[in-house]
C-alpha positions as CSV (number, residue, x, y, z in Angstrom):
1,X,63.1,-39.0,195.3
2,X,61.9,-41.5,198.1
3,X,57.9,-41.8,199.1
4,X,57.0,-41.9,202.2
5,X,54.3,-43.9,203.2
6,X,51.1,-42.5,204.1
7,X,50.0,-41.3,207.1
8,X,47.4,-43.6,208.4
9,X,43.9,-41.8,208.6
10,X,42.5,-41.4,211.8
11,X,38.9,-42.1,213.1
12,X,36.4,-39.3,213.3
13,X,33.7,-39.4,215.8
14,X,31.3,-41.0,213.5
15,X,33.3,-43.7,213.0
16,X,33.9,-44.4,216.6
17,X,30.5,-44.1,217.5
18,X,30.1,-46.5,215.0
19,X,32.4,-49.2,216.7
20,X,30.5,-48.3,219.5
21,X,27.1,-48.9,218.2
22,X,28.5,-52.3,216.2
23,X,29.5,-53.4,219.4
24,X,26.3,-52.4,221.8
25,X,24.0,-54.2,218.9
26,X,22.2,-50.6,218.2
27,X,21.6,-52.0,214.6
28,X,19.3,-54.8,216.1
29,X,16.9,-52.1,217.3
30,X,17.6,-49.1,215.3
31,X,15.0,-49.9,212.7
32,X,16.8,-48.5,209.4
33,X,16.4,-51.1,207.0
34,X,20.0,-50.8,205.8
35,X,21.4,-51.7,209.5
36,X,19.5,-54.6,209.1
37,X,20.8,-55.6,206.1
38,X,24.3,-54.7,206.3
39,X,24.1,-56.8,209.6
40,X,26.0,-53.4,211.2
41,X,25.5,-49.6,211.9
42,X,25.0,-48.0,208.0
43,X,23.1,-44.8,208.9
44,X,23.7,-42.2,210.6
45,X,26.0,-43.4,213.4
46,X,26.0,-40.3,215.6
47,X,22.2,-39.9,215.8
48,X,21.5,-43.4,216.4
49,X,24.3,-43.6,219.3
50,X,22.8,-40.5,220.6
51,X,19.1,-41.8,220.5
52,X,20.1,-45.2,222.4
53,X,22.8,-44.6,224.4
54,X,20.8,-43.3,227.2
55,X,18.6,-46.7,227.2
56,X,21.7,-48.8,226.8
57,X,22.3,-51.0,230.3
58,X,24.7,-49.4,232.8
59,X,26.2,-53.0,233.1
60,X,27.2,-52.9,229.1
61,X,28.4,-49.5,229.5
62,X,30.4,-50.3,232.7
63,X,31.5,-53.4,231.3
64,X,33.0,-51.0,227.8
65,X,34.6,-48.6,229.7
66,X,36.2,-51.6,231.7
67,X,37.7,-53.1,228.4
68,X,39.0,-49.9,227.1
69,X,40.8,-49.0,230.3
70,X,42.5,-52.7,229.6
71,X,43.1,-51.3,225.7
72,X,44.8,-48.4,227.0
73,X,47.1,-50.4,229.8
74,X,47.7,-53.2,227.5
75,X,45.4,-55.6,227.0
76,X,46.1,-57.7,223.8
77,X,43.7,-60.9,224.1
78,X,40.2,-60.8,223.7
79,X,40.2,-62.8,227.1
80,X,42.0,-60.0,229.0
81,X,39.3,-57.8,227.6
82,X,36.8,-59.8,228.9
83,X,38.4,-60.5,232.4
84,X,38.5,-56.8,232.7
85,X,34.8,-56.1,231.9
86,X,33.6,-58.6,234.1
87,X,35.9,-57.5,236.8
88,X,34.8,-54.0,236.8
89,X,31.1,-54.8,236.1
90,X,31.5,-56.7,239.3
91,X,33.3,-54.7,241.6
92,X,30.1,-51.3,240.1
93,X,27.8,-53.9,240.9
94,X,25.5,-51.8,243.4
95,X,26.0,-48.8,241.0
96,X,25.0,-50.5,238.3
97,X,21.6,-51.7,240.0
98,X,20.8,-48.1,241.1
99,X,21.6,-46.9,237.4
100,X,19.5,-49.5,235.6
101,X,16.6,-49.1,238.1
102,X,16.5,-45.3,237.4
103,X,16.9,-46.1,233.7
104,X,13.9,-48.1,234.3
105,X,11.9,-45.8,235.3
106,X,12.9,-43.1,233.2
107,X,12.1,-45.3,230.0
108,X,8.4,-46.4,231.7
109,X,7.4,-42.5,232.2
110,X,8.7,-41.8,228.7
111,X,6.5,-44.6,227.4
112,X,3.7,-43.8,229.6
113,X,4.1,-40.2,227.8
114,X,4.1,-42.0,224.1
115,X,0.9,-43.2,225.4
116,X,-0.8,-40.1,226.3
């Protein structure tokens, strides 16, 4: 009788939404004392990429979505990763300003509302 070798397990959304929130820094604003700590996302990984991601930059999230269309056509190098990021946050640059000027002013009437 022969094994077979396991099947690799795959990555539920948590865990991707913690990649993502390792990468974005969430844990340096999060506030949970174990983030902090652990030097890394160690909560709750969907609520805290749910709470931020709204807030986050266009130009990070631009700049993301740019390196994992470079993952998928076969980037290897963390320079062609790069390259592609900046390429793309360049060529969204005007949708990116509109974006982030909106986000601006969503997050100052939210805070003006936190004020009361």
């Amino acid at each position: 009788m022969s094994r077979q070798p396991a099947e690799p397990q795959r990555a539920d959304d948590s865990d991707l939404k913690r990649v993502l929130n390792n990468y974005v820094g969430y844990w340096l604003v999060c506030g949970a004392g174990i983030c902090r700590r652990q030097r890394g996302c160690a909560g709750d990984a969907e609520a805290c990429f749910a709470r931020f991601w709204p807030w986050t930059p266009e130009g990070i999230k631009v700049g993301l979505r740019g390196s994992l269309t470079a993952l998928k056509e076969g980037a290897t190098t963390a320079a062609e990763l790069t390259r592609a990021a900046d390429a793309e946050v360049e060529r969204a640059a005007e949708h990116i300003a509109r974006v982030e000027a909106e986000q601006a002013r969503a997050w100052d009437a939210a805070q003006a509302l936190r004020k009361g």
